[in-house]
C-alpha positions, 0 to 999 in steps of 0.5 A: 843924244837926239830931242827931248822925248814928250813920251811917258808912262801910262797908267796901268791899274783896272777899274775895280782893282782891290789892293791891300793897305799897308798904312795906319790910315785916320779921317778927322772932322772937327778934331774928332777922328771918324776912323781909325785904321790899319785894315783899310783897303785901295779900290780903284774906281777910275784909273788915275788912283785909288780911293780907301776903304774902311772897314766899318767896325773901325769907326771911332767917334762917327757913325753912319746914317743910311740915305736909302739911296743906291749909287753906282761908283766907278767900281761898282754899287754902293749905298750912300750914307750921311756921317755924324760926328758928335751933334753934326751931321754931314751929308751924303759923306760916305758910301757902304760898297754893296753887292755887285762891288769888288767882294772884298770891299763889300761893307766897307765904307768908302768916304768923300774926300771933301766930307772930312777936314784932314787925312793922314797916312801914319802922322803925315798929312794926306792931300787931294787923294791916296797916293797910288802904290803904283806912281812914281813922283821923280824930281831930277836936277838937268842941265837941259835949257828951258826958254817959254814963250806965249804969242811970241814973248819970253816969259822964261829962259833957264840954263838948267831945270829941275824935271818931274817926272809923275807916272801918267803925265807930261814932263813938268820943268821947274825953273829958278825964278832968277830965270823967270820974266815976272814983270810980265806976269800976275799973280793970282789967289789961285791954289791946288793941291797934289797928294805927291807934292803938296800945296801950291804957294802961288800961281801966276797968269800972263796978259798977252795980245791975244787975250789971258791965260790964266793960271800958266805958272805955279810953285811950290814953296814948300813941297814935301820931303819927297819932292824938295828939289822944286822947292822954290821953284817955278812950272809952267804948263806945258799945255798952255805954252810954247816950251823949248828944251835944248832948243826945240819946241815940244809938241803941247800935249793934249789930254792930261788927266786932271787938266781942263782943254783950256787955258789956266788948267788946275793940275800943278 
C-alpha cells in the first residue's frame, strides 16, 4: 500500500483569467442590496481563486463615487470608487476595471469583500471569497490512524479519520473528539471562515515546554452541506505538528497559501 502520499494538486488558473458566472450573485449592506446580478463575471487576480465582476448597470440600491485614484490590481488597472448606500458612504469599497484589465471586465465594478455585510451565491451565503469553479473540497471517511504530538506529547491519537481533500492544500484529518487529549489544550476566541466549509465553531492552542502554539486545532460544528462529514470534528495543522498516519511521520509541509510560517496559521 506504501505511506500516505503529502502530494496534492496544484492550482491551475493564470492571473488575468476571465470566466463566465453562471449564478444569480447579491451584495448586501445594511439590508439594502447594492447589486443584483446574473451577468457577473470571475476574474482571477492571483491564482488561489476568483474575485466577481459586476456589471455596473446592475446596481440597485448603490451608487459609486470616483476616488480619482488609479490602482493596479493583480489583473490589471482599475479606478477605485467609495460605495453609497442610502445616506452612507463606505470608502474605498469598489473599483471600476480600466484599460489595460482583461477587455471583458473592462467597466465592471470589482467590490471589496469586507466593504459589504453579506454575500450570497442564488439564496446561499457566501464567505471570505468566491469559490473558484476549479477547487474541489472532498471529505472521505478512512480507516487511516492518526496520532499528533508536539515536543513529544500526544495530543490526539485516532483509529480513523475523516480526509479533506481541498485543490492546492495539504491533506487536512479530522478526528472525533473522543480521540483528542483536550485537558492539554486551550481554547481561544479565535475564528476563520472558508467559502467551502463555512465558520469555524472553535479553535484551540497547546502550552507546550518550548513555549505556545497558538491556534493548532480547530472545527467546525456546523460546516456546510458540502462538507458535513467534519461536522463535529476536530484538525490540526499539519504545519504546526508532528503528524502520523498509519504510523508514519509526514514531512510538515511548508508554504501553504493562506497559512502565515508560524505557529497558530489562520487557514482551517
Amino acid at each position: 500500500m506504501g505511506v500516505e502520499s503529502v502530494l496534492h494538486p496544484s492550482l491551475i488558473v493564470s492571473v488575468g483569467h476571465v470566466e463566465p458566472v453562471p449564478r444569480r450573485v447579491r451584495g448586501i449592506v445594511d439590508g439594502h442590496v447594492v447589486f443584483d446580478t446574473r451577468r457577473a463575471l470571475y476574474v482571477w487576480e492571483w491564482a488561489g481563486y476568483p474575485q466577481y465582476c459586476v456589471p455596473r448597470d446592475d446596481l440597485v440600491e448603490a451608487s459609486l463615487i470616483d476616488d480619482d485614484r488609479t490602482e493596479h490590481l493583480g489583473a490589471g488597472p482599475a479606478r477605485r470608487h467609495s460605495l453609497r448606500v442610502r445616506d452612507a458612504v463606505r470608502e474605498g469599497a469598489a473599483w471600476v476595471w480600466h484599460d489595460g484589465a482583461p477587455e471583458a471586465v473592462r467597466g465592471t465594478v470589482r467590490f471589496r469583500w469586507s466593504a459589504l455585510d453579506a454575500w450570497l451565491e442564488e439564496d446561499e451565503p457566501v464567505y471570505v471569497h468566491p469559490r473558484s469553479p476549479y477547487a474541489r473540497v472532498d471529505a472521505l471517511r478512512s480507516s487511516s490512524r492518526v496520532r499528533v504530538e508536539i515536543d513529544g506529547v500526544v495530543l490526539a491519537d485516532a483509529p480513523h479519520c475523516v480526509k479533506l481533500f481541498e485543490t492546492g492544500l495539504p491533506t487536512r484529518y479530522y478526528l472525533d473528539r473522543a480521540h483528542i487529549n483536550w485537558p492539554l489544550l486551550r481554547r481561544t476566541d479565535h475564528v476563520t471562515q472558508c467559502p467551502y466549509k463555512g465558520t469555524t465553531s472553535g479553535y484551540w492552542s497547546f502550552d507546550g515546554g518550548t513555549g505556545p502554539h497558538e491556534d493548532i486545532l480547530w472545527a467546525y460544528d456546523f460546516p456546510t452541506v458540502q462538507a458535513s462529514r467534519i461536522a463535529g470534528l476536530a484538525a490540526f495543522y499539519n504545519e504546526y505538528v508532528d503528524l502520523y498516519v498509519d504510523g508514519t511521520l509526514l514531512p510538515r509541509p511548508t508554504g501553504t497559501p493562506g497559512v502565515p510560517a508560524r505557529a497558530g496559521g489562520r487557514r482551517g
